[in-house]
Jmol script that loads the backbone (N, CA, C; Angstrom):
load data "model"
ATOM      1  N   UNK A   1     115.725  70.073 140.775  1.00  0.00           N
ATOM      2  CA  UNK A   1     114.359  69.560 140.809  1.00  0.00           C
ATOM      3  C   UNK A   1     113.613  70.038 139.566  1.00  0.00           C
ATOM      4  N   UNK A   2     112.853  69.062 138.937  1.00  0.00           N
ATOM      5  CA  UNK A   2     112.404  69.239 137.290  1.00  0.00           C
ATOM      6  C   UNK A   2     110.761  69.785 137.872  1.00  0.00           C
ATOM      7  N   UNK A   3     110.141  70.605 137.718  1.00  0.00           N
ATOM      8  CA  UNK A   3     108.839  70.889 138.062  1.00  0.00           C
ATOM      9  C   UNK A   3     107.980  70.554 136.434  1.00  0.00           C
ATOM     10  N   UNK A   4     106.943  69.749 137.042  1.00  0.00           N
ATOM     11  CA  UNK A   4     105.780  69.048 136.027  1.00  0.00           C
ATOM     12  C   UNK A   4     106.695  68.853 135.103  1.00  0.00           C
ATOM     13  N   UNK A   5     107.987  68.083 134.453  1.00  0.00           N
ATOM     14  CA  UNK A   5     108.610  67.838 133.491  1.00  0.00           C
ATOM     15  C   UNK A   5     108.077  66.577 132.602  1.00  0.00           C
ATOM     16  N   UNK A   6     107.560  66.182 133.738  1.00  0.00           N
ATOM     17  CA  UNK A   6     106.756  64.743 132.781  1.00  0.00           C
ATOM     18  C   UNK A   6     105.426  65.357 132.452  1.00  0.00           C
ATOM     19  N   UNK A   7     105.029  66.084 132.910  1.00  0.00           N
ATOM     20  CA  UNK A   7     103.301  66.782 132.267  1.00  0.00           C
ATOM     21  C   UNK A   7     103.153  67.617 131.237  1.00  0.00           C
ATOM     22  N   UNK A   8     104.546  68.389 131.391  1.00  0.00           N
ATOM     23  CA  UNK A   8     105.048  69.635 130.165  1.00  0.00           C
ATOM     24  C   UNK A   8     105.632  68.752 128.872  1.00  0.00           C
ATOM     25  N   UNK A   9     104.583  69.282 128.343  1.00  0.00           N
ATOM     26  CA  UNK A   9     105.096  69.043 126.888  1.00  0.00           C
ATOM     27  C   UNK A   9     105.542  70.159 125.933  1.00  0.00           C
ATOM     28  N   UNK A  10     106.715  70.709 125.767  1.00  0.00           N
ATOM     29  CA  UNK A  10     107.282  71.796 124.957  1.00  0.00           C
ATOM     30  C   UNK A  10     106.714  72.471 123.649  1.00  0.00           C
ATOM     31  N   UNK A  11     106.137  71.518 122.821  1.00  0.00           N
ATOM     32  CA  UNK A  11     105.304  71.652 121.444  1.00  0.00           C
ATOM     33  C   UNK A  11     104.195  71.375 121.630  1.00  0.00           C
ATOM     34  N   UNK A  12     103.540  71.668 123.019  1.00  0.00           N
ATOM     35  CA  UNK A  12     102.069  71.975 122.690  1.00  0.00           C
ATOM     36  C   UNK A  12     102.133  73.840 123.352  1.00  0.00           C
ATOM     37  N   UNK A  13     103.318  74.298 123.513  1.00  0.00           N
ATOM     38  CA  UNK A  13     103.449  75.598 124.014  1.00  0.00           C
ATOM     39  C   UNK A  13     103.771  76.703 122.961  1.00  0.00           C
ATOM     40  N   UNK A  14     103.673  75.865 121.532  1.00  0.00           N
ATOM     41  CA  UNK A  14     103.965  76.331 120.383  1.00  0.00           C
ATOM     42  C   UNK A  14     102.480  76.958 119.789  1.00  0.00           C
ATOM     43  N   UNK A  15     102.789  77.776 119.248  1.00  0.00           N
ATOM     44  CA  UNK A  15     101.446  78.528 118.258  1.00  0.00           C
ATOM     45  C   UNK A  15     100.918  77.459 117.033  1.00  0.00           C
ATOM     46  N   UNK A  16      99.855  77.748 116.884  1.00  0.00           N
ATOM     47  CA  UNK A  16      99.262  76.533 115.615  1.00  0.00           C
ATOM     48  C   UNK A  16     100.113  76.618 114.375  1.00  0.00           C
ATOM     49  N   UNK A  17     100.715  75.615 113.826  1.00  0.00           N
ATOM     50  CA  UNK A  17     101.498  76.288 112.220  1.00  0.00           C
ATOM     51  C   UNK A  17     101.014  76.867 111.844  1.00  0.00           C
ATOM     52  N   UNK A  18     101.726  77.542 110.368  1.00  0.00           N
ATOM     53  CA  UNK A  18     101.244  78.271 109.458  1.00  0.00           C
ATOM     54  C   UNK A  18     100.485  77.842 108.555  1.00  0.00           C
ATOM     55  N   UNK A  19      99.602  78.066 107.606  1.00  0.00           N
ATOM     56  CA  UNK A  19      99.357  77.513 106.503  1.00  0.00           C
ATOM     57  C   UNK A  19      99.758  77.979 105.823  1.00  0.00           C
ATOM     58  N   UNK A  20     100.166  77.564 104.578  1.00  0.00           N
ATOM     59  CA  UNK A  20     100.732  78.286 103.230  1.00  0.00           C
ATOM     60  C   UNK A  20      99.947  79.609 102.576  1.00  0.00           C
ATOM     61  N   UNK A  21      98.472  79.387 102.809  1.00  0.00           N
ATOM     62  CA  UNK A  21      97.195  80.657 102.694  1.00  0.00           C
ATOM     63  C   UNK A  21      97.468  81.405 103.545  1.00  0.00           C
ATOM     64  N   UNK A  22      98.139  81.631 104.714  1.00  0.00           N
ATOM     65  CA  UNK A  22      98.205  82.620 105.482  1.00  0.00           C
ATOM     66  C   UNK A  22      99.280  83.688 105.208  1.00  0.00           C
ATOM     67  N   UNK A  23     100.200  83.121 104.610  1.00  0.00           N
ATOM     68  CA  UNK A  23     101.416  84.191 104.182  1.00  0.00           C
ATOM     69  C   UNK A  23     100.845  85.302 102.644  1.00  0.00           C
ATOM     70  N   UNK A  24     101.477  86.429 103.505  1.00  0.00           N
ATOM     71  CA  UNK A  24     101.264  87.339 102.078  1.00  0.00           C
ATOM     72  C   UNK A  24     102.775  87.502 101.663  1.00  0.00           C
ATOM     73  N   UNK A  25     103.301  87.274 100.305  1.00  0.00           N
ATOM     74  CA  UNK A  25     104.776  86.986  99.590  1.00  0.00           C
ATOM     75  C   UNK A  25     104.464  88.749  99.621  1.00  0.00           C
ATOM     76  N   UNK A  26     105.994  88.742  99.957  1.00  0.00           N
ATOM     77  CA  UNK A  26     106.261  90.495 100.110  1.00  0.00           C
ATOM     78  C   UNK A  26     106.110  91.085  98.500  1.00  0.00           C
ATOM     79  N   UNK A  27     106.228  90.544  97.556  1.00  0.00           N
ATOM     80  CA  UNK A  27     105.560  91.223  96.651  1.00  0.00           C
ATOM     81  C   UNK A  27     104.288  91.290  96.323  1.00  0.00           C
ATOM     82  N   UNK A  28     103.477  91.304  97.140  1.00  0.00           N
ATOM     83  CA  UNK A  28     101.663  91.011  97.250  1.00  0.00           C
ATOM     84  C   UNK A  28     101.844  92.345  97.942  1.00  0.00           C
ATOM     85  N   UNK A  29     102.495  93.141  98.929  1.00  0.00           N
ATOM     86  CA  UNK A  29     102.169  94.257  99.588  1.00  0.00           C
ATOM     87  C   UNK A  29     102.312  95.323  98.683  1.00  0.00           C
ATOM     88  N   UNK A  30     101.144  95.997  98.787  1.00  0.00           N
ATOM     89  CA  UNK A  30     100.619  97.173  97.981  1.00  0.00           C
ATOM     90  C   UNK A  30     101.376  98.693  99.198  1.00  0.00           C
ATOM     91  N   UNK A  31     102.459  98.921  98.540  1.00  0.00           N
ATOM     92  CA  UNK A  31     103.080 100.266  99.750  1.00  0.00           C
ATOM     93  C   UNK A  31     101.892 101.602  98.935  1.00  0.00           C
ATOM     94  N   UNK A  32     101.190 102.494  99.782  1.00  0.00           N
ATOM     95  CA  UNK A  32     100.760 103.681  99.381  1.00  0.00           C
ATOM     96  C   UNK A  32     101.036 105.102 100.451  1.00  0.00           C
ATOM     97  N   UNK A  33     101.390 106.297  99.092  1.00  0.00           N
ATOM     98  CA  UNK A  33     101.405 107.089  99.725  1.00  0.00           C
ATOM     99  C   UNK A  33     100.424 107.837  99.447  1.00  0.00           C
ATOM    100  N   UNK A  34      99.920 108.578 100.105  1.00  0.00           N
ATOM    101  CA  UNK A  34      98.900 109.043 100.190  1.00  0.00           C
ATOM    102  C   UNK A  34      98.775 110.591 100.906  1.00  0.00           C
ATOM    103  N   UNK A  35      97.431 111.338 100.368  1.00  0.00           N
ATOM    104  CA  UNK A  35      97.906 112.993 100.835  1.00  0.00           C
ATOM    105  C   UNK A  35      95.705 113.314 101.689  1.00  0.00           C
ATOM    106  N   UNK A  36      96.067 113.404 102.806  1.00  0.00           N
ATOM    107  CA  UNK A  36      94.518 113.865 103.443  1.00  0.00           C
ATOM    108  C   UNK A  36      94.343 115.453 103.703  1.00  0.00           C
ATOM    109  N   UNK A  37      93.333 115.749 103.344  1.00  0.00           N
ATOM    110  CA  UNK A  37      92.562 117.227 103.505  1.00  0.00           C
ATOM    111  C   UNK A  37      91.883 117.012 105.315  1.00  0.00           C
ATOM    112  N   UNK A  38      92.712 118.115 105.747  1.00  0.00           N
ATOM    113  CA  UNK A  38      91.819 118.301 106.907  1.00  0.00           C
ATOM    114  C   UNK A  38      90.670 119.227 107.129  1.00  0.00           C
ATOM    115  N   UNK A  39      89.858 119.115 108.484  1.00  0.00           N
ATOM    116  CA  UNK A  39      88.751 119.874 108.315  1.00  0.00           C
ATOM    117  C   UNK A  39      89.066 121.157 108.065  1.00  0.00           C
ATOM    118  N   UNK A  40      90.779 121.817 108.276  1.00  0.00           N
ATOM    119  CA  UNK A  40      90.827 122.902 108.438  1.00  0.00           C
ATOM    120  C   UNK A  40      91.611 123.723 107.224  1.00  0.00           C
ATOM    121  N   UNK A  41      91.510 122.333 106.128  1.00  0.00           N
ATOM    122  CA  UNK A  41      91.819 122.639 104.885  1.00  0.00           C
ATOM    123  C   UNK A  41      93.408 122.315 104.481  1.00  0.00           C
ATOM    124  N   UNK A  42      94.266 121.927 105.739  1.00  0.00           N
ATOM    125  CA  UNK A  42      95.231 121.668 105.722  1.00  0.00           C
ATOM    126  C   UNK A  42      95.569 120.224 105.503  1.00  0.00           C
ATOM    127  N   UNK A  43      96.917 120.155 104.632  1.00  0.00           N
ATOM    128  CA  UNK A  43      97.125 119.020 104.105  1.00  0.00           C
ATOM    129  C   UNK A  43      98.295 117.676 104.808  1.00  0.00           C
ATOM    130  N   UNK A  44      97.716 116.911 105.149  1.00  0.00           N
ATOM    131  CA  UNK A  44      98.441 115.493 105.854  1.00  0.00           C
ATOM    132  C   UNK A  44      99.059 114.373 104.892  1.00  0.00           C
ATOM    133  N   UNK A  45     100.636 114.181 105.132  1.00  0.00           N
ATOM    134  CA  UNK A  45     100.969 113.459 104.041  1.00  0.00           C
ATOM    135  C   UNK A  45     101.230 111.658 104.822  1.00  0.00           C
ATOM    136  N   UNK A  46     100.788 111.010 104.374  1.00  0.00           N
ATOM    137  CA  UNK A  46     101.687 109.590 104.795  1.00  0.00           C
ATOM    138  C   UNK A  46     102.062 108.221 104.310  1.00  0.00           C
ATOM    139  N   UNK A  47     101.741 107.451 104.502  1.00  0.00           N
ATOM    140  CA  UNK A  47     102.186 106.182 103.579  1.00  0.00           C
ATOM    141  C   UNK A  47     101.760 105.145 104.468  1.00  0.00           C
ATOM    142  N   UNK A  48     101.390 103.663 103.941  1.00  0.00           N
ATOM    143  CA  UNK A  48     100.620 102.966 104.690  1.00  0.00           C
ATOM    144  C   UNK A  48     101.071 101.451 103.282  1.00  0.00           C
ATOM    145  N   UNK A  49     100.664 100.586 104.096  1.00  0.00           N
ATOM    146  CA  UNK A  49     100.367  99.270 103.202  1.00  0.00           C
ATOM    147  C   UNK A  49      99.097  98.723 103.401  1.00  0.00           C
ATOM    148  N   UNK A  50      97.957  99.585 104.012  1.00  0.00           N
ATOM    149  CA  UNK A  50      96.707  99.037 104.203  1.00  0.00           C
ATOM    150  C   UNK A  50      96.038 100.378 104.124  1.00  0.00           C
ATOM    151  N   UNK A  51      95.468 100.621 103.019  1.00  0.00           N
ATOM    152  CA  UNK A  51      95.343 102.402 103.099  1.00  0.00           C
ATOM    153  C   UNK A  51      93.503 102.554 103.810  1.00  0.00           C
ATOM    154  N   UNK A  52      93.052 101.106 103.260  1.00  0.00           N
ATOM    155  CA  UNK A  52      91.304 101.619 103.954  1.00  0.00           C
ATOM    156  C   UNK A  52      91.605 101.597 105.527  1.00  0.00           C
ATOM    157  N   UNK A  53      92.317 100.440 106.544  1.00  0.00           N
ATOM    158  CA  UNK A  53      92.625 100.495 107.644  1.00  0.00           C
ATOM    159  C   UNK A  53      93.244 101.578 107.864  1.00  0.00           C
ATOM    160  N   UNK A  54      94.068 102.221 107.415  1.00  0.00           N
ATOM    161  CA  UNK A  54      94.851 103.684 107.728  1.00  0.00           C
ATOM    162  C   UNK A  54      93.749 104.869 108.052  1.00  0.00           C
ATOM    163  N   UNK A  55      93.055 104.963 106.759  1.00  0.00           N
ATOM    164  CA  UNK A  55      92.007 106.025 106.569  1.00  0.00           C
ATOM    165  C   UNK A  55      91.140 105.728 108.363  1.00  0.00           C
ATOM    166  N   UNK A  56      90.715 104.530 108.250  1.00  0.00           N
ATOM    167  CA  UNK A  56      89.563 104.509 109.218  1.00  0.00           C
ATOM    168  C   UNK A  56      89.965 104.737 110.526  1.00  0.00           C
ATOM    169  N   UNK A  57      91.768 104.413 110.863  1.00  0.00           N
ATOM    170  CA  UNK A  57      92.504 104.913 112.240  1.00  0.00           C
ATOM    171  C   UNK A  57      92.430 106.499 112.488  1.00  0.00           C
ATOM    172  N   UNK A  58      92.389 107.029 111.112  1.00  0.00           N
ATOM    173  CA  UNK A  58      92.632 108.913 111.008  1.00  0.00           C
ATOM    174  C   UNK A  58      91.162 108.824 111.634  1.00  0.00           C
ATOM    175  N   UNK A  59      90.447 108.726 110.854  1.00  0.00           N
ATOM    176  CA  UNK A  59      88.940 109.042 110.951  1.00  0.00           C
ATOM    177  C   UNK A  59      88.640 108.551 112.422  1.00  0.00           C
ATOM    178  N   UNK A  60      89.168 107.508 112.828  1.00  0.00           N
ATOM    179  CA  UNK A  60      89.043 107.218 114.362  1.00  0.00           C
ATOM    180  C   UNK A  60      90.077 108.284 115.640  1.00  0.00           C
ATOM    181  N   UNK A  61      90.536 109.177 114.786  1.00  0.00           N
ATOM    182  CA  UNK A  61      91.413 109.877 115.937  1.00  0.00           C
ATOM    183  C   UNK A  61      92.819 108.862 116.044  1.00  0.00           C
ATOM    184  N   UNK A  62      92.828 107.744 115.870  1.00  0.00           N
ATOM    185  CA  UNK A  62      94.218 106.921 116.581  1.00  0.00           C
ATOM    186  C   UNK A  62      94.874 106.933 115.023  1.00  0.00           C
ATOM    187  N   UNK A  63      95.458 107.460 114.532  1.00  0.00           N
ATOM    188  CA  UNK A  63      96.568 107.152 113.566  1.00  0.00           C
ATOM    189  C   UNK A  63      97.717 108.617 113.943  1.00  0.00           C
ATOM    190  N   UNK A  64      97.444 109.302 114.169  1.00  0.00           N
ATOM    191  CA  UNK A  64      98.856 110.704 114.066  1.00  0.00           C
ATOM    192  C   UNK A  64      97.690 111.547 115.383  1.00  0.00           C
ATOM    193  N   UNK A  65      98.413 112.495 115.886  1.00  0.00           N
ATOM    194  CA  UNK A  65      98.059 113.463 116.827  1.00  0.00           C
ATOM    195  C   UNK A  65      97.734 114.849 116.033  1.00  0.00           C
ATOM    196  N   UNK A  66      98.241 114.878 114.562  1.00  0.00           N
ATOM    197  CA  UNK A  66      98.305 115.941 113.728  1.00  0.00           C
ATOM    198  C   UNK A  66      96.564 115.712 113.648  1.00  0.00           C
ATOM    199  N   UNK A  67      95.925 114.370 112.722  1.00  0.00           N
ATOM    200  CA  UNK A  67      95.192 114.760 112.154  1.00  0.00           C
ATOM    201  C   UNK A  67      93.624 114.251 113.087  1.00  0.00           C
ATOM    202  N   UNK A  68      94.488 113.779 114.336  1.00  0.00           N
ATOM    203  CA  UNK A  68      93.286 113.920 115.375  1.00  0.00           C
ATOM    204  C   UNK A  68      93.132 115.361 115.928  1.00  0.00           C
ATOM    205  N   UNK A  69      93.441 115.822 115.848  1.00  0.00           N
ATOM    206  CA  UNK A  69      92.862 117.145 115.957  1.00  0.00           C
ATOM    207  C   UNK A  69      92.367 118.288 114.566  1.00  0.00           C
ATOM    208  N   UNK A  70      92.041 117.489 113.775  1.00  0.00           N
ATOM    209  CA  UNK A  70      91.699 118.365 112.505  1.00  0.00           C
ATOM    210  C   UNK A  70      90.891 117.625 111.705  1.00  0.00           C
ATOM    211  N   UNK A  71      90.010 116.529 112.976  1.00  0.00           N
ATOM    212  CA  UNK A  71      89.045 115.606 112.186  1.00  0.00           C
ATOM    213  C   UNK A  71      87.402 116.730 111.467  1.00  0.00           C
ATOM    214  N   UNK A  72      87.010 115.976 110.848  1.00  0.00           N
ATOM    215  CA  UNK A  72      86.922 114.713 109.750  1.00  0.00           C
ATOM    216  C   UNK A  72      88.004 115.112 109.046  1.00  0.00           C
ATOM    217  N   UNK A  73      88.668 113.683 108.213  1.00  0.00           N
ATOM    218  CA  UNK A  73      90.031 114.274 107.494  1.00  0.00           C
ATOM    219  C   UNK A  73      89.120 113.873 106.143  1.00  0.00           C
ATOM    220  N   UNK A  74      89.786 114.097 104.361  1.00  0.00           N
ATOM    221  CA  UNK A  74      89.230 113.192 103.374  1.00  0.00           C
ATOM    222  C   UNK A  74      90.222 113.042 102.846  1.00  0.00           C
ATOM    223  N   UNK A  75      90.393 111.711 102.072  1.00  0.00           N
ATOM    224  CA  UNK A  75      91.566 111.165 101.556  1.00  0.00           C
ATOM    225  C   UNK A  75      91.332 111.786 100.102  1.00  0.00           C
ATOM    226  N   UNK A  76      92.401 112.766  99.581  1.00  0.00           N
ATOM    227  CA  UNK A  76      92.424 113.664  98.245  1.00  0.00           C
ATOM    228  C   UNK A  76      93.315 113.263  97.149  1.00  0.00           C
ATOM    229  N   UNK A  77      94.505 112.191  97.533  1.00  0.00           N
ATOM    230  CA  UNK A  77      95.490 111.722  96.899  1.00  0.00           C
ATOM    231  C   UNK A  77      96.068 110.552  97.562  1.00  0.00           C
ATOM    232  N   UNK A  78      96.279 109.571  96.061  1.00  0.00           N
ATOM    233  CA  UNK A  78      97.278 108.506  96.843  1.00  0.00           C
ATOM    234  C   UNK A  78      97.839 107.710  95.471  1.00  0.00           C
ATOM    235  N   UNK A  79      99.004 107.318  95.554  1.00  0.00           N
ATOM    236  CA  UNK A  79      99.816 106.989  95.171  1.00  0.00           C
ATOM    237  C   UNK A  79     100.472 105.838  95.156  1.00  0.00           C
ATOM    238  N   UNK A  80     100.267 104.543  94.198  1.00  0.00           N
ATOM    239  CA  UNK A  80     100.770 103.504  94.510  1.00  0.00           C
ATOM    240  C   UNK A  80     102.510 103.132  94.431  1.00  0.00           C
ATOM    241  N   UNK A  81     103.047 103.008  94.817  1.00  0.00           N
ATOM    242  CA  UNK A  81     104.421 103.008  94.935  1.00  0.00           C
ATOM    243  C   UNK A  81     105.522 101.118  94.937  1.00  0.00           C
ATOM    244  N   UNK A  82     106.778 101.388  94.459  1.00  0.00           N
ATOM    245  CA  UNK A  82     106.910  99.673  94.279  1.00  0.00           C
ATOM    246  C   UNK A  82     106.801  98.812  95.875  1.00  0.00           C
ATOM    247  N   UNK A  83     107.491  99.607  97.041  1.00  0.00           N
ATOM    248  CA  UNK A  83     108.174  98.885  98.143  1.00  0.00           C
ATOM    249  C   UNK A  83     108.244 100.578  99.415  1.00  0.00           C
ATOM    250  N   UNK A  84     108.513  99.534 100.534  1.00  0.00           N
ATOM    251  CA  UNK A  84     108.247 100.107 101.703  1.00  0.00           C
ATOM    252  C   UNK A  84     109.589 101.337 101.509  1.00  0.00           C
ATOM    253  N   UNK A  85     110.180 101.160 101.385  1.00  0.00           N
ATOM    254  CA  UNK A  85     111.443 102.175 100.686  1.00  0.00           C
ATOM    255  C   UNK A  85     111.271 103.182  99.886  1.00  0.00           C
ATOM    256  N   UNK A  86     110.837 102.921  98.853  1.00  0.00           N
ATOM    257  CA  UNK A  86     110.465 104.278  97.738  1.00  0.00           C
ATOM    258  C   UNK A  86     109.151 105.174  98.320  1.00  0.00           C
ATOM    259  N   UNK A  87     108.108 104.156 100.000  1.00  0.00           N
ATOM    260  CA  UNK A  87     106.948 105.183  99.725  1.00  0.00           C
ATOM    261  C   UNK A  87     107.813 105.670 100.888  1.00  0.00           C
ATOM    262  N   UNK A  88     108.740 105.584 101.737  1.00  0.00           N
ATOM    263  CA  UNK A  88     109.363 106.960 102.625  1.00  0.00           C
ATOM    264  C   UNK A  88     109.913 107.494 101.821  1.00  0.00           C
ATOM    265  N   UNK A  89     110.655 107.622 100.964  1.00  0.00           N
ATOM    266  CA  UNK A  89     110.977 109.022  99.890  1.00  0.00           C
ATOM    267  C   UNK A  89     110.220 109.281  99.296  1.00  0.00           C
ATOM    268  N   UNK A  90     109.227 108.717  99.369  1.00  0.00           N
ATOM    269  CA  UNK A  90     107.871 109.540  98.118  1.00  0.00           C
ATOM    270  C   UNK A  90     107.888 110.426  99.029  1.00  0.00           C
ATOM    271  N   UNK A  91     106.831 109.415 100.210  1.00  0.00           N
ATOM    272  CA  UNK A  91     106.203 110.921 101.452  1.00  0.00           C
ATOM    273  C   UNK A  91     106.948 111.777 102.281  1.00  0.00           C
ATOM    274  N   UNK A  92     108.120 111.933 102.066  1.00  0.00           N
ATOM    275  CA  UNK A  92     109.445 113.132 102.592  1.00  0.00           C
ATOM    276  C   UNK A  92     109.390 113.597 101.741  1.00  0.00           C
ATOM    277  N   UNK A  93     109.198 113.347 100.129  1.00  0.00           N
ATOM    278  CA  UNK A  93     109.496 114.373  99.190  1.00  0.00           C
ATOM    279  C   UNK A  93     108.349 115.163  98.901  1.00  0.00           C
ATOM    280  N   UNK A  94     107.301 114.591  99.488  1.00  0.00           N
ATOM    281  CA  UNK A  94     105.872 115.454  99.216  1.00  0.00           C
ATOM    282  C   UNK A  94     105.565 115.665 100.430  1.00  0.00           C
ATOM    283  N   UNK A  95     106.284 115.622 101.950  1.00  0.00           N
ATOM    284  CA  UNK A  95     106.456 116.547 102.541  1.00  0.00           C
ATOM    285  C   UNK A  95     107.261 117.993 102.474  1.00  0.00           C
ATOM    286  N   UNK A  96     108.197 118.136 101.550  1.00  0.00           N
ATOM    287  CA  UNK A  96     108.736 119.126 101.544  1.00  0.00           C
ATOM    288  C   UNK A  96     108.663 120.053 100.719  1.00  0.00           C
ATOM    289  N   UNK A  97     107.328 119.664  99.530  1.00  0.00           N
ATOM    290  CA  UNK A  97     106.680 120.293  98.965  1.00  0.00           C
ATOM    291  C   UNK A  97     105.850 121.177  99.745  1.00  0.00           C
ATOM    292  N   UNK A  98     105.932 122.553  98.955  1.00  0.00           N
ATOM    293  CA  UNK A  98     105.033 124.162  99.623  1.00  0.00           C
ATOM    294  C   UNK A  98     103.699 123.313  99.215  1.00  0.00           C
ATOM    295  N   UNK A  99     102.679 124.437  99.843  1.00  0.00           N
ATOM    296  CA  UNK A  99     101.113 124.079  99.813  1.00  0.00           C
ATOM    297  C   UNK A  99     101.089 124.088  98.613  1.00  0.00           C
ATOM    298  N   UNK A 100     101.366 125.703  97.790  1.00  0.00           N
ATOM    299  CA  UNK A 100     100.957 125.286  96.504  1.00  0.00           C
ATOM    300  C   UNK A 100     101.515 124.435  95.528  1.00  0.00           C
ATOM    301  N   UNK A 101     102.539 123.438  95.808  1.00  0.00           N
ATOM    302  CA  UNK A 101     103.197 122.285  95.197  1.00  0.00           C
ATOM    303  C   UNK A 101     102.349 121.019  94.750  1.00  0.00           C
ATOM    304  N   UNK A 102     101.837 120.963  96.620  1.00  0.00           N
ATOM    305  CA  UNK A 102     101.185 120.052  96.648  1.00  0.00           C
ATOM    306  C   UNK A 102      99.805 120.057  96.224  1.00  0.00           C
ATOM    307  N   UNK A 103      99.174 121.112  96.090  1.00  0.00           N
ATOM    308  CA  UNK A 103      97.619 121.696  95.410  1.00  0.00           C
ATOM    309  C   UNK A 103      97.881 121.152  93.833  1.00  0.00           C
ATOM    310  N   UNK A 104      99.432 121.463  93.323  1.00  0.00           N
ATOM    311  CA  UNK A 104      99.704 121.095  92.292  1.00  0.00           C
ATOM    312  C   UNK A 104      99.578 120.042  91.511  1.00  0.00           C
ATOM    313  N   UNK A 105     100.054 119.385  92.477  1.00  0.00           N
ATOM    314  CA  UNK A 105      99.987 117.851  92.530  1.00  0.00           C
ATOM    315  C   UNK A 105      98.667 117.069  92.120  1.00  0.00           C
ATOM    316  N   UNK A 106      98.029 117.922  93.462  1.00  0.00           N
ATOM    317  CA  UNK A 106      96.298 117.403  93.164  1.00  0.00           C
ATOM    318  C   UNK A 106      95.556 117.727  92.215  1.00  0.00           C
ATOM    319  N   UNK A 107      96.145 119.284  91.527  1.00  0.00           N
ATOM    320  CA  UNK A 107      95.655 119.521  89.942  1.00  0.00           C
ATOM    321  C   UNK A 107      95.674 118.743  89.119  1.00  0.00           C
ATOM    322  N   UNK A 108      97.203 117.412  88.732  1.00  0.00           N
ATOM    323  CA  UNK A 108      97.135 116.538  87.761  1.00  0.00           C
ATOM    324  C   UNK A 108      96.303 115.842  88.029  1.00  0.00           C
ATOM    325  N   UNK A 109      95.757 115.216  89.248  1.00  0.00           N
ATOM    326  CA  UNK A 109      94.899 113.913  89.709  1.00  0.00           C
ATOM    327  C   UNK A 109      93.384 114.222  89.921  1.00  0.00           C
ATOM    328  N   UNK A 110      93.084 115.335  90.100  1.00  0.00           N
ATOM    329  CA  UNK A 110      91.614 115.651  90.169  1.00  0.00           C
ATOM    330  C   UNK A 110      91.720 117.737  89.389  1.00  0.00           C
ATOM    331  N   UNK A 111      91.665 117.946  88.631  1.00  0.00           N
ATOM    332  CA  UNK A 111      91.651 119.168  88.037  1.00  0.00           C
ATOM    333  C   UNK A 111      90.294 120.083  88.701  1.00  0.00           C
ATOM    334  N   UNK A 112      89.289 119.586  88.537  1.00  0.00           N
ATOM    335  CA  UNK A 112      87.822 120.216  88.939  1.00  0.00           C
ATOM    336  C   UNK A 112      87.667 120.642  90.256  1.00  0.00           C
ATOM    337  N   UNK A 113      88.592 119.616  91.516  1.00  0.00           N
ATOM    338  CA  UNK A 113      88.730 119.812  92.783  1.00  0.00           C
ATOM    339  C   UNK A 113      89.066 120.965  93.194  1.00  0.00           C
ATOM    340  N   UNK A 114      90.151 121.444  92.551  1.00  0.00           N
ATOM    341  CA  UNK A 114      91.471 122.377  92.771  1.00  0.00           C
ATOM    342  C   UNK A 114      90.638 123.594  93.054  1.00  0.00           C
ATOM    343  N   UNK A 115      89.495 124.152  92.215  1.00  0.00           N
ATOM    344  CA  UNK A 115      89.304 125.468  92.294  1.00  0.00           C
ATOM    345  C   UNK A 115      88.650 125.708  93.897  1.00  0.00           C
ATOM    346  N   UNK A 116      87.661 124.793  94.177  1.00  0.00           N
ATOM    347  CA  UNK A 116      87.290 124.745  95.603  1.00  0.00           C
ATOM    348  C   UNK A 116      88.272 124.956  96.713  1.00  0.00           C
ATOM    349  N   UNK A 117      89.368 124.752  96.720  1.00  0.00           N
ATOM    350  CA  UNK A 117      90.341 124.702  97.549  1.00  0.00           C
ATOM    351  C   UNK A 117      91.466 125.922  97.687  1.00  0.00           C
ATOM    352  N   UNK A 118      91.279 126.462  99.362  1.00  0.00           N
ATOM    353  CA  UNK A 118      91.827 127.642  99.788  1.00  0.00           C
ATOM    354  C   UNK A 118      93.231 127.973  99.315  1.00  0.00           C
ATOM    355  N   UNK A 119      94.166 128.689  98.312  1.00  0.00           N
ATOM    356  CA  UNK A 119      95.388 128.705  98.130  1.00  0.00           C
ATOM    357  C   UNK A 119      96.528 128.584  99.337  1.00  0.00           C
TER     358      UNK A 119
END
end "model"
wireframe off; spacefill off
backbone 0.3
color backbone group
């Protein structure tokens, strides 16, 4: 027994097409890694392809459990990178950088910052 087979129409159960404006060509994605100061002076590393939406999830508590608990965070470093690939070995490799590596780091990119900041 066919239920509503004559009423069901299959392609109106379909999503609206695409438009050609709606696609972003994977080389349009901007991969960033990026390094946040917490309130408690401690440093959060991660990587994102939407870094203002990222920032505003931290700042909202919903992005990591690390840096919801060490809100307000500020974004101190970031790093544009080619592809979703190179920014997980960026941000593993500047996770496994010591504090003062990574202070280091932030010396080339902001010099004046550095002295404010707890060793």
């Amino acid at each position: 027994m066919k239920a509503n087979s004559e009423n069901s129409d299959p392609r109106t159960d379909l999503p609206p097409p695409i438009e050609a404006g709606d696609l972003v060509p994977p080389a349009a994605i901007q991969w960033v890694v990026y390094l946040l100061e917490c309130v408690d002076g401690s440093l959060y590393a991660g990587m994102t392809n939407r870094l203002q939406h990222r920032l505003q999830q931290h700042l909202a508590g919903k992005a990591s459990r690390y840096t919801r608990a060490r809100l307000p965070v500020k974004l101190v470093y970031s790093e544009v990178v080619a592809d979703r690939s190179a920014a997980l070995r960026r941000e593993a490799a500047i996770k496994r950088l010591s504090r003062p590596q990574k202070l280091a780091l932030l010396a080339r990119m902001e010099p004046e910052s550095l002295a404010a900041r707890p060793a």
